[in-house]
N, C-alpha and C positions, 0 to 999 in steps of 0.2 A: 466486919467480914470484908476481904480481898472482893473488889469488882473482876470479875470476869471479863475476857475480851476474846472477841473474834477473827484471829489473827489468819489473813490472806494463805492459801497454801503456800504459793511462793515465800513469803515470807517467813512460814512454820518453815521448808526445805532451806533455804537459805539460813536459817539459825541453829539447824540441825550436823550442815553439810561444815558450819564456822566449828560444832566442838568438835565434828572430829576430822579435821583440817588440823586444829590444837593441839590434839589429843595424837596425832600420828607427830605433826615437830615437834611437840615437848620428850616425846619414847625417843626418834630421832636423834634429838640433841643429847640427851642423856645417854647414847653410845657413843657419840663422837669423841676426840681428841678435845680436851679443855681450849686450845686454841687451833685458830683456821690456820694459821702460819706454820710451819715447823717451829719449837723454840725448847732450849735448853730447858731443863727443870728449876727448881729453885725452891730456898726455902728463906725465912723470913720472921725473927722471933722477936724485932724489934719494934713491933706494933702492939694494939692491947690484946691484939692475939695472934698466935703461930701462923703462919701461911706457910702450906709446902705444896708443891705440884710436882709431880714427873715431869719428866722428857718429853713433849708432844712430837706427834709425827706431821701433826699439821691434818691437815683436813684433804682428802682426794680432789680432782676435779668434779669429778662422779659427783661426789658427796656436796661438795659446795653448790653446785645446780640442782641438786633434790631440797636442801633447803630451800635454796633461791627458790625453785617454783612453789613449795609450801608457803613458803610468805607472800609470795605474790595472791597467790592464789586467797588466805588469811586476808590481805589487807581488801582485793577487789569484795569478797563479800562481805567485812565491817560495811565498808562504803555503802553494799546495795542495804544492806538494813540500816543501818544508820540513816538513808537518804531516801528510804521505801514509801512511797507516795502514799503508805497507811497512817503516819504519821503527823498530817496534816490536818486530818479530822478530830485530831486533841490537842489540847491546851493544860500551860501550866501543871501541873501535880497531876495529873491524870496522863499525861505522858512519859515523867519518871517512872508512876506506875503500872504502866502499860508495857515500857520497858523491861523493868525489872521483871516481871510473868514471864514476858517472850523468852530473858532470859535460861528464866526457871522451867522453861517446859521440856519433852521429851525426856529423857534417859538422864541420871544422875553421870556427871561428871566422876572420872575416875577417883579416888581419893587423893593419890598421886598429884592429878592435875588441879584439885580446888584450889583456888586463892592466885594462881604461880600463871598463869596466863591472860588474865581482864578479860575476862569474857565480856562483850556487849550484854 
């Protein structure tokens, strides 16, 4: 049986605030133009498989700084769990495991988003 852990609140908010931080850029990215730039379309059969894309418009300003702060904001909280002073009081295989729970807890990930982001 999985050991149970006593995971700090700040540290349950901070793991909660990372999927859906995720979960709004991954819906984000998935409206945007394929590229930030503007760029021609193109297609491509000379590979082991087709590639074709449209036209892009390229990505707004607007739009380029709402990502930007999503990532930032994505990376500042990996860092605070990743480096969460709870993490000192375990050793070895008891903190992959520890890990992995914090990962698993609160609300199931969208189906959408499993697997397509690394969750810590």
């Amino acid at each position: 049986m999985a050991a149970t852990y006593d995971f700090p609140s700040d540290l349950l908010a901070g793991q909660e605030e990372l999927r859906q931080i995720r979960t709004e850029l991954l819906e984000l990215l998935k409206r945007l133009p394929w590229s930030v730039e503007p760029l021609d379309g193109f297609s491509d059969d000379n590979g082991w498989r087709k590639v074709e894309r449209p036209a892009s418009p390229g990505w707004t300003p607007d739009e380029q700084a709402q990502v930007e702060k999503l990532r930032d904001r994505e990376r500042e909280l990996a860092i605070f769990i990743s480096c969460h002073r709870y993490w000192t009081d375990l050793t070895g295989p008891d903190t992959v495991d520890a890990r992995m729970s914090l990962k698993h807890t609160g609300p199931p990930a969208p189906p959408a988003a499993i697997g397509t982001t690394g969750d810590l």
